[in-house]
Jmol script that loads the backbone (N, CA, C; Angstrom):
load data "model"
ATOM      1  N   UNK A   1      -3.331 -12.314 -30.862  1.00  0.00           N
ATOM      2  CA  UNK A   1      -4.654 -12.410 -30.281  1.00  0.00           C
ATOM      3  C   UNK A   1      -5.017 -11.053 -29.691  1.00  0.00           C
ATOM      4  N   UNK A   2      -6.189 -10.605 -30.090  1.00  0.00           N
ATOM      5  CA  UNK A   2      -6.624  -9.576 -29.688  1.00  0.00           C
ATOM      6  C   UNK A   2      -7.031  -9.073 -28.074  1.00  0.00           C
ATOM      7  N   UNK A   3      -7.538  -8.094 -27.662  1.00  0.00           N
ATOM      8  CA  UNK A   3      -7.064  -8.095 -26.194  1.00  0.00           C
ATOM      9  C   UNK A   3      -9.224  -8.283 -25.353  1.00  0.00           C
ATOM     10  N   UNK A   4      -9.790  -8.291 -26.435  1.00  0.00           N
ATOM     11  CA  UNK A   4     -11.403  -8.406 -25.651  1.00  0.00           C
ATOM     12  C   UNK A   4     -11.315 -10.265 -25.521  1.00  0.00           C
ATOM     13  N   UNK A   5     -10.441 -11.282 -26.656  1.00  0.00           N
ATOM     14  CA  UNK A   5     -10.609 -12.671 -26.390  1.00  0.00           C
ATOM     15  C   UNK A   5      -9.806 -12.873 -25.614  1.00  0.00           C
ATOM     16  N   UNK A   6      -8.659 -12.359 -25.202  1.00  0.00           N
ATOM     17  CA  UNK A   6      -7.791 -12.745 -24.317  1.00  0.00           C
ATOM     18  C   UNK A   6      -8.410 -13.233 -22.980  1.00  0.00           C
ATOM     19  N   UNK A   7      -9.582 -12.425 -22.584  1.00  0.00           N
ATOM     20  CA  UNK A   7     -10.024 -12.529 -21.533  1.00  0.00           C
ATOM     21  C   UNK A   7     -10.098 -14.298 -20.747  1.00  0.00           C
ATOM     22  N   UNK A   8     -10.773 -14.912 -21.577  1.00  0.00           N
ATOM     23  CA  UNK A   8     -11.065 -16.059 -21.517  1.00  0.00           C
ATOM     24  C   UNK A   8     -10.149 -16.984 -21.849  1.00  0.00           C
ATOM     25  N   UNK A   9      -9.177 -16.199 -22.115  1.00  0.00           N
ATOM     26  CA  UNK A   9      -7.770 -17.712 -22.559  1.00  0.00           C
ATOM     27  C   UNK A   9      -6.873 -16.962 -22.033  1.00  0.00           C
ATOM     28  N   UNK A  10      -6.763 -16.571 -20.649  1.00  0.00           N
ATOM     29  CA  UNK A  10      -5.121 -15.914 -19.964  1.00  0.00           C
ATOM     30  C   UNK A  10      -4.654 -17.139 -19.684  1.00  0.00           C
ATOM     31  N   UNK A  11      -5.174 -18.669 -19.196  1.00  0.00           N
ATOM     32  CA  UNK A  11      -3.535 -19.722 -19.273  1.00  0.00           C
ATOM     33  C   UNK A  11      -3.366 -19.811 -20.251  1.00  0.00           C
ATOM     34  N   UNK A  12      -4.135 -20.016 -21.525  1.00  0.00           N
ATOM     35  CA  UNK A  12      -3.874 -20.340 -22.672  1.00  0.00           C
ATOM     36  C   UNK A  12      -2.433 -19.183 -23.049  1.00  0.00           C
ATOM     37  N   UNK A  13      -2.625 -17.826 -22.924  1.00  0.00           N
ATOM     38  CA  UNK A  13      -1.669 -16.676 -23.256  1.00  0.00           C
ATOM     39  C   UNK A  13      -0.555 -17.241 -22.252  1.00  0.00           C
ATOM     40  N   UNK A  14      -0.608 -17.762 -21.009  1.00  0.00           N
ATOM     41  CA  UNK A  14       0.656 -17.505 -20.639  1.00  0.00           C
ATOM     42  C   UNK A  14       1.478 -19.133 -21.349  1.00  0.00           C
ATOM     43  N   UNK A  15       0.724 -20.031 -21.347  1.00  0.00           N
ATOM     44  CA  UNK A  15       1.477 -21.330 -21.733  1.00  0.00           C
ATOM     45  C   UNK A  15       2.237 -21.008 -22.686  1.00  0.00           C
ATOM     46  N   UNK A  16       1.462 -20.592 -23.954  1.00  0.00           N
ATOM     47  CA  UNK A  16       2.350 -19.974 -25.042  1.00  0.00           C
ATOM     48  C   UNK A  16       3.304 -18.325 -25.331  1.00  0.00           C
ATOM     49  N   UNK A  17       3.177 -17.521 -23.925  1.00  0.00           N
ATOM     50  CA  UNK A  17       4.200 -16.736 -23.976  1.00  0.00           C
ATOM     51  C   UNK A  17       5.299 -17.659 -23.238  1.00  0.00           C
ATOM     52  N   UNK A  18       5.619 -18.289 -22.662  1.00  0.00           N
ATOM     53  CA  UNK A  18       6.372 -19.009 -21.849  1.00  0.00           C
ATOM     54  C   UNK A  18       7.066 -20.003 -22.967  1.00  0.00           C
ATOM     55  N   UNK A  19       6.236 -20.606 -23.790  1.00  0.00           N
ATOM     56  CA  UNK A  19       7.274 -21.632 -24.705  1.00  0.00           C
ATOM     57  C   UNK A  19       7.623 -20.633 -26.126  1.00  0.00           C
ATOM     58  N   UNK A  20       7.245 -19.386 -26.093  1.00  0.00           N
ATOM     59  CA  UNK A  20       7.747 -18.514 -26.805  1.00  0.00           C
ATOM     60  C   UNK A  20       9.116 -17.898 -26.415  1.00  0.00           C
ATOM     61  N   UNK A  21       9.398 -17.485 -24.917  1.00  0.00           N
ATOM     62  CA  UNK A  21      10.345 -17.778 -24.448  1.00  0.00           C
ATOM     63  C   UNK A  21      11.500 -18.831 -24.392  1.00  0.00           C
ATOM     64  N   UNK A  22      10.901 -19.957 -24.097  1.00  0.00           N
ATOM     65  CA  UNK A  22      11.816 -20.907 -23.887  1.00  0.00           C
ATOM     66  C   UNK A  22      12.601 -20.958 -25.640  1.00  0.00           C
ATOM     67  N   UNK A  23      11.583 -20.965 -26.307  1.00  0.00           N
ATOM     68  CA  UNK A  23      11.559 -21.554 -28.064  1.00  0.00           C
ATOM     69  C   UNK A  23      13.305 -20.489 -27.930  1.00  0.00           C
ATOM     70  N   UNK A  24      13.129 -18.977 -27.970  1.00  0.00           N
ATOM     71  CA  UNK A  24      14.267 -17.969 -27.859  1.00  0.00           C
ATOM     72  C   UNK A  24      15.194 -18.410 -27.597  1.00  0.00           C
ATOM     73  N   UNK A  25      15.513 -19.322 -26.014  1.00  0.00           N
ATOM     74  CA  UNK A  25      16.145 -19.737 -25.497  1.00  0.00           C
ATOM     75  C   UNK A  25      16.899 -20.968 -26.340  1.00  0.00           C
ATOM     76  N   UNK A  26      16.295 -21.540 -26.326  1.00  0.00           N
ATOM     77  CA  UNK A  26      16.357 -22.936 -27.689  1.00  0.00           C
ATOM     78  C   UNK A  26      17.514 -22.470 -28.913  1.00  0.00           C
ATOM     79  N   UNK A  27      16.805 -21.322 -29.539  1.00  0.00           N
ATOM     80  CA  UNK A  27      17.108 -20.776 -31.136  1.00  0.00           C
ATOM     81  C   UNK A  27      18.805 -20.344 -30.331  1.00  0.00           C
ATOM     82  N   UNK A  28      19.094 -19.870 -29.591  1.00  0.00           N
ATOM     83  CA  UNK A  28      19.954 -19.434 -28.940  1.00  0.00           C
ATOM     84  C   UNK A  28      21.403 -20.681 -28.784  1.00  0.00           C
ATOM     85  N   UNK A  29      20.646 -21.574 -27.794  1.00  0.00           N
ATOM     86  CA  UNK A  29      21.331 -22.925 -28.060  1.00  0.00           C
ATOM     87  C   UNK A  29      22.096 -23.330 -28.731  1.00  0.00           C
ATOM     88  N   UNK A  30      21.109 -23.532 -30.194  1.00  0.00           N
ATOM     89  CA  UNK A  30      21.094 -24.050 -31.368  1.00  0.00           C
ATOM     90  C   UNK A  30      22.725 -23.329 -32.004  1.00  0.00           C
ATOM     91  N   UNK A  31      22.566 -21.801 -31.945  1.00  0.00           N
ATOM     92  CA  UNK A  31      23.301 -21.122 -32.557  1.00  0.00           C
ATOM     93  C   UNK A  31      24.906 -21.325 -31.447  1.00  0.00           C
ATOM     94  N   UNK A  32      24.793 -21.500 -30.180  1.00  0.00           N
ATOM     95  CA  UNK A  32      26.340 -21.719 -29.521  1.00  0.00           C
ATOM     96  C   UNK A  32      26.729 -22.835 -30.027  1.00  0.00           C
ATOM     97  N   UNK A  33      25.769 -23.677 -30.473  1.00  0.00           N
ATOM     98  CA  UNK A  33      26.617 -25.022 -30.472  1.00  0.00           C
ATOM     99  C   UNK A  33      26.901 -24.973 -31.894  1.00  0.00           C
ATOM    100  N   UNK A  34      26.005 -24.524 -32.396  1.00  0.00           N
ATOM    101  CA  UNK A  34      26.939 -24.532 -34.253  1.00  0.00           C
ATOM    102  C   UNK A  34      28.060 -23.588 -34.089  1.00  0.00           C
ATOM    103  N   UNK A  35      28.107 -22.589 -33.273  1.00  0.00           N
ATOM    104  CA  UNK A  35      29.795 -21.936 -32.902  1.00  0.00           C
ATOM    105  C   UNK A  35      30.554 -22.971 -32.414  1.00  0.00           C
ATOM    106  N   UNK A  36      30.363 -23.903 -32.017  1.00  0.00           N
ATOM    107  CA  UNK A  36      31.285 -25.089 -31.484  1.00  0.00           C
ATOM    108  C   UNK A  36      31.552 -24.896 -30.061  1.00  0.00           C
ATOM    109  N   UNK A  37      30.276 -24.854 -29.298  1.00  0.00           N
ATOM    110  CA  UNK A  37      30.153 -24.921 -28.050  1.00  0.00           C
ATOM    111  C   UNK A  37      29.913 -26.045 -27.748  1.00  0.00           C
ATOM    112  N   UNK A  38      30.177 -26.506 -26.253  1.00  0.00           N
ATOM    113  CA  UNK A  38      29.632 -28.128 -25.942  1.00  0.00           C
ATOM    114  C   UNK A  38      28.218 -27.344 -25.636  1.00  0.00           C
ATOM    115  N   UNK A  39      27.055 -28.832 -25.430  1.00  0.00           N
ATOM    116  CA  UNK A  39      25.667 -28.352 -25.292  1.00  0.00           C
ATOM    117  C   UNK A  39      25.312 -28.223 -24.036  1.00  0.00           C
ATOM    118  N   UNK A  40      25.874 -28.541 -22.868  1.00  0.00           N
ATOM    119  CA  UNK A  40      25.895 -28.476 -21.504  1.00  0.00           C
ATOM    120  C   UNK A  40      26.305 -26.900 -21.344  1.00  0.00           C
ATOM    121  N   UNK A  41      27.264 -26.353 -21.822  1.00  0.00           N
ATOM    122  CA  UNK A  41      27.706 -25.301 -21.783  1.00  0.00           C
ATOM    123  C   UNK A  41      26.833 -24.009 -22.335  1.00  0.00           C
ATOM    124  N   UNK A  42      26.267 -24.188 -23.803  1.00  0.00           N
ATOM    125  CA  UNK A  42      25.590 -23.629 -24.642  1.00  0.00           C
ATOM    126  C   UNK A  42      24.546 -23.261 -24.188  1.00  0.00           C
ATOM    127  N   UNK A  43      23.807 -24.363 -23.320  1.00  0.00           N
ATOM    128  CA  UNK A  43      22.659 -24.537 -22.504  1.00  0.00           C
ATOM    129  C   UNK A  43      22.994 -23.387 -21.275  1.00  0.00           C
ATOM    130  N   UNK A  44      23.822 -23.312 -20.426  1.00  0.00           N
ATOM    131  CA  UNK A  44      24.401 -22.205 -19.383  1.00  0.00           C
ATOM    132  C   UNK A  44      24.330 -20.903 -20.234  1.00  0.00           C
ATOM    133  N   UNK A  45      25.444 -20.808 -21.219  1.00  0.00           N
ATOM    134  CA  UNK A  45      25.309 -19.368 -21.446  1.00  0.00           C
ATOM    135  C   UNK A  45      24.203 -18.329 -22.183  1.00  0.00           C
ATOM    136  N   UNK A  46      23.414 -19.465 -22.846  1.00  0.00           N
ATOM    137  CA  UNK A  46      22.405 -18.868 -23.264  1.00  0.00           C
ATOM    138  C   UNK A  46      21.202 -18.696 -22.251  1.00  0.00           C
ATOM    139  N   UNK A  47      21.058 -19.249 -21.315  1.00  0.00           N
ATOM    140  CA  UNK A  47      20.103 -19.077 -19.604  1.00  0.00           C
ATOM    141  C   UNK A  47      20.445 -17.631 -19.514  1.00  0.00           C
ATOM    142  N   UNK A  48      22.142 -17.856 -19.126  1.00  0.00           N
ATOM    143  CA  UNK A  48      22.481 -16.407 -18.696  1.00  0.00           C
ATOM    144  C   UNK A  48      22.279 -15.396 -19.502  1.00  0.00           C
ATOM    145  N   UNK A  49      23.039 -15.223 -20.938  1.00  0.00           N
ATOM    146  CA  UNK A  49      22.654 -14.450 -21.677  1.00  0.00           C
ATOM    147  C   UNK A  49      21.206 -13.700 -22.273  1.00  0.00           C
ATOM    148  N   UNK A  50      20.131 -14.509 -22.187  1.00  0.00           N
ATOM    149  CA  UNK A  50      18.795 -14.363 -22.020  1.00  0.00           C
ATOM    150  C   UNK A  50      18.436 -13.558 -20.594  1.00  0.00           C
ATOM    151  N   UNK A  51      19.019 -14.153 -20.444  1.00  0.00           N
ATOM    152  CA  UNK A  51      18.449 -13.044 -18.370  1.00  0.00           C
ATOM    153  C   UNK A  51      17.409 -14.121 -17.728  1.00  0.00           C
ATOM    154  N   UNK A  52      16.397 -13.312 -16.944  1.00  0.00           N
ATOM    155  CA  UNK A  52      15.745 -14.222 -16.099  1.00  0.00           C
ATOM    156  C   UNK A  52      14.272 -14.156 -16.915  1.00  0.00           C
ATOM    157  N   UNK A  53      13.787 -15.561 -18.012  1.00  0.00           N
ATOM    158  CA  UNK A  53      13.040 -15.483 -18.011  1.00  0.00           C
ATOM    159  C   UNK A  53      11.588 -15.300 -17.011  1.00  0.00           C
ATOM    160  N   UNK A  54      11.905 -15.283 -16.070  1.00  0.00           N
ATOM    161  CA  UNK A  54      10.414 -14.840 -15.548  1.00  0.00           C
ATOM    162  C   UNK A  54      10.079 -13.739 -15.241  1.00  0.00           C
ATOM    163  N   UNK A  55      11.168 -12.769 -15.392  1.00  0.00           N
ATOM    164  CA  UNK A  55      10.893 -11.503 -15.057  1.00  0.00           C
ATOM    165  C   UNK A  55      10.298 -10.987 -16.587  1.00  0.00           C
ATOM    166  N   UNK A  56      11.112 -11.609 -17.685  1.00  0.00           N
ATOM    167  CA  UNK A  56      10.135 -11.454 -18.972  1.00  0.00           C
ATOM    168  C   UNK A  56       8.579 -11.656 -19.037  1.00  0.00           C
ATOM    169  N   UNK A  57       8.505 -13.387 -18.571  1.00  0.00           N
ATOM    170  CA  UNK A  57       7.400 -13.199 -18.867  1.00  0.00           C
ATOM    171  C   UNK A  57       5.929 -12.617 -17.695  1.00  0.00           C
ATOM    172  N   UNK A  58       6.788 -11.452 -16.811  1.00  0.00           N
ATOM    173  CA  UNK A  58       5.637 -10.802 -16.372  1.00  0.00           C
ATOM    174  C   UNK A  58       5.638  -9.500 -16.826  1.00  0.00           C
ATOM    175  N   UNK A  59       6.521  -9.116 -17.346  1.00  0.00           N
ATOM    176  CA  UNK A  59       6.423  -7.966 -18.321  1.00  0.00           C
ATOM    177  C   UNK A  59       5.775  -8.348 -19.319  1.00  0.00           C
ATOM    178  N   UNK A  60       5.104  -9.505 -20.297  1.00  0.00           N
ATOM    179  CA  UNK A  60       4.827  -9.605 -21.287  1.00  0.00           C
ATOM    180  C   UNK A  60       3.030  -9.881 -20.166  1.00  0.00           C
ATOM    181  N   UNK A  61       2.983 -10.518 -19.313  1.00  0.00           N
ATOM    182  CA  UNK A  61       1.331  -9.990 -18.736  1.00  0.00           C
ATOM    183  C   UNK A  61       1.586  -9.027 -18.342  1.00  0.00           C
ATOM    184  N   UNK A  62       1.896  -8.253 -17.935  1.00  0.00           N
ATOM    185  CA  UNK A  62       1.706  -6.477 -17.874  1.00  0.00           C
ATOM    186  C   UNK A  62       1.341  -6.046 -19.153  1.00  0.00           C
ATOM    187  N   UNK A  63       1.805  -6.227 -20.564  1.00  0.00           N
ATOM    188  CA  UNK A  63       1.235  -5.579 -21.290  1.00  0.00           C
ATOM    189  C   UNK A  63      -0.144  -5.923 -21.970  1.00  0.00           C
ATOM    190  N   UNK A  64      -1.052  -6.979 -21.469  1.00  0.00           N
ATOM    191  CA  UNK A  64      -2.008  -7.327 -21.681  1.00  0.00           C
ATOM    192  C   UNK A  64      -3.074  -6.594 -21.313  1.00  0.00           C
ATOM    193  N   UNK A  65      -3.872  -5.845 -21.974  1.00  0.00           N
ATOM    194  CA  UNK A  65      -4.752  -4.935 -21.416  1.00  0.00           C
ATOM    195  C   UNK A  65      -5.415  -4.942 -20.201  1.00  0.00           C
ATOM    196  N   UNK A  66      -5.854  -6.221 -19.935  1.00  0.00           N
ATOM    197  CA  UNK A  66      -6.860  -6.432 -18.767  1.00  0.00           C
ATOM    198  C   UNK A  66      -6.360  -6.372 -17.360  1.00  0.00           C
ATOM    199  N   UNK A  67      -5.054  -6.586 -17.385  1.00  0.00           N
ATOM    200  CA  UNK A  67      -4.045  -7.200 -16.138  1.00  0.00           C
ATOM    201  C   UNK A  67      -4.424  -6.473 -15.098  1.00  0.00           C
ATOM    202  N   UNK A  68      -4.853  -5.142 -14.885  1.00  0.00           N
ATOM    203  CA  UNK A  68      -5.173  -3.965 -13.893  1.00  0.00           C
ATOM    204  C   UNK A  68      -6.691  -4.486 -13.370  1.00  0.00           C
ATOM    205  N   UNK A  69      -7.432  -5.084 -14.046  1.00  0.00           N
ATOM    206  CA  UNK A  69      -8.834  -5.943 -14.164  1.00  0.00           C
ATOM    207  C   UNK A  69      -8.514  -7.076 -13.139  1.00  0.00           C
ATOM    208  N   UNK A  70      -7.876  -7.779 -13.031  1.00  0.00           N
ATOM    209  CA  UNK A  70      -7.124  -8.640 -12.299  1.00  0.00           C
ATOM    210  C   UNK A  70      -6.928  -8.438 -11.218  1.00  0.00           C
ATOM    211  N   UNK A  71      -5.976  -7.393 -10.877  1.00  0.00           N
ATOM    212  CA  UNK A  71      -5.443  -7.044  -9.585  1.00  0.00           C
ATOM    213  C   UNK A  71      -6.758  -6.188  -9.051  1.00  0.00           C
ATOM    214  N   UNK A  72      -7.256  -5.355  -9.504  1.00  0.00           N
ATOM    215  CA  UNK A  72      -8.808  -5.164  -8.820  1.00  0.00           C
ATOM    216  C   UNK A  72      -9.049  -5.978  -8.432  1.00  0.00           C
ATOM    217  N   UNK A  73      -9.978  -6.981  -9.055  1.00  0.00           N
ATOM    218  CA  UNK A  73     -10.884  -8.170  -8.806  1.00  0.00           C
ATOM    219  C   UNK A  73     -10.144  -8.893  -7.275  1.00  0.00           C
ATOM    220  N   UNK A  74      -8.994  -9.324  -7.283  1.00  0.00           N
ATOM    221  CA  UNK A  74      -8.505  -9.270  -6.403  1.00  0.00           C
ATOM    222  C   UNK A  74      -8.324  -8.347  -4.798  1.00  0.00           C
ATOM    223  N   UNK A  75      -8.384  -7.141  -5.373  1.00  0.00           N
ATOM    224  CA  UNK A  75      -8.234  -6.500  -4.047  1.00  0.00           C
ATOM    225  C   UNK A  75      -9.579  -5.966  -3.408  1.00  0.00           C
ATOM    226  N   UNK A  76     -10.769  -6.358  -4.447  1.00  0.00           N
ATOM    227  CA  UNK A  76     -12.279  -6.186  -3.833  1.00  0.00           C
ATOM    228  C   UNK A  76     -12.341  -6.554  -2.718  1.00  0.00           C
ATOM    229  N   UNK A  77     -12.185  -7.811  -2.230  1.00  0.00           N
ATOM    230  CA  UNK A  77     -12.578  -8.023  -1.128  1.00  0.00           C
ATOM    231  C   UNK A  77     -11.707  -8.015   0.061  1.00  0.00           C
ATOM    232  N   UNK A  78     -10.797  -7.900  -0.433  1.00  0.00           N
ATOM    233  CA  UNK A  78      -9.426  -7.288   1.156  1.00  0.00           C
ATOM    234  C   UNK A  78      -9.910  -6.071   1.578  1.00  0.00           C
ATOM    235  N   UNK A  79     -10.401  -4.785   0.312  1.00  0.00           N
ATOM    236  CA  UNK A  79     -10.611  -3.655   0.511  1.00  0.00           C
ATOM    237  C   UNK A  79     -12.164  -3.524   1.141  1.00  0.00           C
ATOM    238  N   UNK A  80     -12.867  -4.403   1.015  1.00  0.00           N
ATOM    239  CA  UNK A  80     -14.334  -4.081   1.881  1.00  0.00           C
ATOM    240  C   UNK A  80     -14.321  -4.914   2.761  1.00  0.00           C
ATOM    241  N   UNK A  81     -13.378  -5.813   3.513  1.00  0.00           N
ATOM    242  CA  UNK A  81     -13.390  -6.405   4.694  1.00  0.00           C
ATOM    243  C   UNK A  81     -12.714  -5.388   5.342  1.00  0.00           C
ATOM    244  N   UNK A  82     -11.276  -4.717   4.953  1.00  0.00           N
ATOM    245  CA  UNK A  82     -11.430  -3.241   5.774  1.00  0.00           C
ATOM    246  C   UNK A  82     -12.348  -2.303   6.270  1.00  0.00           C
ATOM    247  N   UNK A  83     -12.641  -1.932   5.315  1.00  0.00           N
ATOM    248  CA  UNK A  83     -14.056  -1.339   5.872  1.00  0.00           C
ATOM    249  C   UNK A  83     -15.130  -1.657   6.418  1.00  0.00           C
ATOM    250  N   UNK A  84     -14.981  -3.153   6.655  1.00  0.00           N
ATOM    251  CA  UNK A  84     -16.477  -3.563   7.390  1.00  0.00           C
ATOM    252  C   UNK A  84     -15.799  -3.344   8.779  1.00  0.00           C
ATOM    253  N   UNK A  85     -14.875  -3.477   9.005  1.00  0.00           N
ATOM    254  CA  UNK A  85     -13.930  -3.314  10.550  1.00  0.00           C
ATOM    255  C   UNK A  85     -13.192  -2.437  10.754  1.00  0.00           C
ATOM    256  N   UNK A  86     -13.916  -0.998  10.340  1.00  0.00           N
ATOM    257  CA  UNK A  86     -13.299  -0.334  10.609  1.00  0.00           C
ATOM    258  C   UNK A  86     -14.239   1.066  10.763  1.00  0.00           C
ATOM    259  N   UNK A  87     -14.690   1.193  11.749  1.00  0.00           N
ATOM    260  CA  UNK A  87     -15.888   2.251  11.663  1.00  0.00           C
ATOM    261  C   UNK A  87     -15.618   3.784  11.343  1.00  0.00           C
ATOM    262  N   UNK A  88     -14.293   4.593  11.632  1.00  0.00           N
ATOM    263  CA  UNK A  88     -13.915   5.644  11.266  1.00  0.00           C
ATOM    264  C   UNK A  88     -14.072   5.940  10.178  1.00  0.00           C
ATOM    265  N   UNK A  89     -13.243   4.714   9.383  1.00  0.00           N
ATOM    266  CA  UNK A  89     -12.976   4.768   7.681  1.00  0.00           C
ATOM    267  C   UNK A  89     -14.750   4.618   6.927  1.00  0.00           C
ATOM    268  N   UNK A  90     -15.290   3.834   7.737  1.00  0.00           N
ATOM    269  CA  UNK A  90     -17.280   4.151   7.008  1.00  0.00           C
ATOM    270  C   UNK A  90     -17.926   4.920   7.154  1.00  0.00           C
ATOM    271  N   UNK A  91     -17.390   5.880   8.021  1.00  0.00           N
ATOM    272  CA  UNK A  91     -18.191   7.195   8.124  1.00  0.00           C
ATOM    273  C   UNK A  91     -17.497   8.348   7.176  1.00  0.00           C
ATOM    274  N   UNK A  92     -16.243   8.217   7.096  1.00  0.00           N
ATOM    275  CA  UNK A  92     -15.437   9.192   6.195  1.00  0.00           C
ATOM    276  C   UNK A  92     -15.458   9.237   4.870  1.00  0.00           C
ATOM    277  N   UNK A  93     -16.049   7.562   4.314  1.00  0.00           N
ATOM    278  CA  UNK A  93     -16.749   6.835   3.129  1.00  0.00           C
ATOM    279  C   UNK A  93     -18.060   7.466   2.719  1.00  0.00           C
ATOM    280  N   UNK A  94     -18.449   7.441   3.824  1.00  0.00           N
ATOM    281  CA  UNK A  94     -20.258   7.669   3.726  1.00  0.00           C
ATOM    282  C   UNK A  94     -20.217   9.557   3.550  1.00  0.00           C
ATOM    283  N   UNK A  95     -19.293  10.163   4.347  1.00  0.00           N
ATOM    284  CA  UNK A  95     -19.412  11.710   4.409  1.00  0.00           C
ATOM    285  C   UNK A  95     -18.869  12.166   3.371  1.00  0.00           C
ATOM    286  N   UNK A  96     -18.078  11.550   2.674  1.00  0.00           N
ATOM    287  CA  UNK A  96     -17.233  12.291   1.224  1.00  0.00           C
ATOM    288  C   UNK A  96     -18.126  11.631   0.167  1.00  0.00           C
ATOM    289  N   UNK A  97     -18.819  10.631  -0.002  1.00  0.00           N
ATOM    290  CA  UNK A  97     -19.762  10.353  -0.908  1.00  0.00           C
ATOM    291  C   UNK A  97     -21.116  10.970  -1.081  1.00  0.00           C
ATOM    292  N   UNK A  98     -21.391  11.767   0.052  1.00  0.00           N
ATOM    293  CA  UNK A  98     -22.751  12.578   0.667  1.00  0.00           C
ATOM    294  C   UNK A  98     -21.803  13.892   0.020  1.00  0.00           C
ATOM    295  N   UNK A  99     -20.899  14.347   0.398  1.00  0.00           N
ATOM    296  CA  UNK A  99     -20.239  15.553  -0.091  1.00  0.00           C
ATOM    297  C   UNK A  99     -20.113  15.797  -1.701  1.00  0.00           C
ATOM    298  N   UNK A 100     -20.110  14.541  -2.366  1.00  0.00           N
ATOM    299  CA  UNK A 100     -19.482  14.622  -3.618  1.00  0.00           C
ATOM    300  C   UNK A 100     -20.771  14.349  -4.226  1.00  0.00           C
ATOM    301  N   UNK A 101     -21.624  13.950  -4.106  1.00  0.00           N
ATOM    302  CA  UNK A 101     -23.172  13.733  -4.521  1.00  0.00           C
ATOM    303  C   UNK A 101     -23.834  14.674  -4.288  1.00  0.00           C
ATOM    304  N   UNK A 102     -23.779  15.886  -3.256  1.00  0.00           N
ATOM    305  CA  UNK A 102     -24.523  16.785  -3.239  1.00  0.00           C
ATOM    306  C   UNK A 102     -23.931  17.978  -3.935  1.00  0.00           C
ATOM    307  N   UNK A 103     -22.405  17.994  -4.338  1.00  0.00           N
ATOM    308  CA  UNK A 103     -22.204  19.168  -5.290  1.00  0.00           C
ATOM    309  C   UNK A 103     -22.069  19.002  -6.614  1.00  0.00           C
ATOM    310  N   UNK A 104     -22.286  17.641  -6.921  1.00  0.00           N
ATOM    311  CA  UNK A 104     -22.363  17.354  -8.157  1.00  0.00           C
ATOM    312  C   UNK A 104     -23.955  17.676  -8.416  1.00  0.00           C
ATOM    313  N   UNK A 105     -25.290  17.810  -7.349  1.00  0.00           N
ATOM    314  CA  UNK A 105     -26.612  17.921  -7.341  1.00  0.00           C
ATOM    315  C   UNK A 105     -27.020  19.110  -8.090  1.00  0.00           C
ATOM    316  N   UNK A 106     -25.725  20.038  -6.650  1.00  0.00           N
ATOM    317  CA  UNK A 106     -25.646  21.709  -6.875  1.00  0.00           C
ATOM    318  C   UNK A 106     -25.129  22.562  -8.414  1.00  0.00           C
ATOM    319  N   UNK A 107     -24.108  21.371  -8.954  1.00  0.00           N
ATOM    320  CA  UNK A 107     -23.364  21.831 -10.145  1.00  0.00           C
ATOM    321  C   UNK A 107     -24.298  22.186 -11.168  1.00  0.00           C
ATOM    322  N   UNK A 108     -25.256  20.554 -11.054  1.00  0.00           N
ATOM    323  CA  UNK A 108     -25.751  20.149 -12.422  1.00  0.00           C
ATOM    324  C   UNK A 108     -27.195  21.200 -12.292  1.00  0.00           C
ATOM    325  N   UNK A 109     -27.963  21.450 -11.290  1.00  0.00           N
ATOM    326  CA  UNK A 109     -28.976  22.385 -11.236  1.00  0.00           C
ATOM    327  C   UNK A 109     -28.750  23.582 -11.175  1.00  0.00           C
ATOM    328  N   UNK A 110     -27.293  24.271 -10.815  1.00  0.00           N
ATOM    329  CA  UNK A 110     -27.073  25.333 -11.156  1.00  0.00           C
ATOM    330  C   UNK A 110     -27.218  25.431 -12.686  1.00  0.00           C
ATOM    331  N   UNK A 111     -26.286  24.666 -13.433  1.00  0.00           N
ATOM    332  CA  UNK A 111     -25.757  24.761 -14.908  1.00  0.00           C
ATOM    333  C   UNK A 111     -27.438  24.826 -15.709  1.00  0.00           C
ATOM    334  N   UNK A 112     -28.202  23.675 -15.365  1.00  0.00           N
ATOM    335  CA  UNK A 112     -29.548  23.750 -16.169  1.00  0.00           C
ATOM    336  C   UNK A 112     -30.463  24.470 -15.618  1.00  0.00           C
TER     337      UNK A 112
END
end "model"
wireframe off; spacefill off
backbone 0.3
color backbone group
């Protein structure tokens, strides 16, 4: 699945990276016990041997394009309730945006 539809189906992506996982886990199984493992056992070493699926499957949303889209969206509003309570930080906001707007003014009317 491509990464502009993903948008709209991230449980859909994680349900099925997760039983894509597990499925691994499974195929794994399958193969101790045709070595002539008991399945209680087979079931243990292939957990272990696999590692910790969940640390997989947040490496597999990390590589989803949007994921940084996410954690923004998220930190919008922690990051401007700071600043509504915090009057130093809105003036230092307001003076470096006045700074950076007026030499970008100076750049562009110098250049043309």
């Amino acid at each position: 699945m491509k990464w502009p539809f993903s948008l709209g189906y991230r449980s859909r992506m994680r349900r099925e990276l997760a039983e894509e996982l597990e499925s691994h886990i499974e195929e794994k199984v399958a193969d101790l016990i045709d070595a002539g493992v008991a399945e209680h056992d087979a079931r243990q070493r292939a957990r272990r041997e696999f590692g910790n699926a969940t640390v997989f499957a947040e490496i597999g949303r990390d590589v989803w394009a949007w994921n940084w889209l996410e954690i923004l969206w998220k930190d919008i509003p922690t990051g401007c309730a700071e600043c509504g309570t915090t009057s130093a930080l809105r003036r230092v906001a307001v003076v470096t945006l006045g700074l950076g707007i007026g030499a970008n003014t100076t750049m562009f009317s110098f250049v043309d």
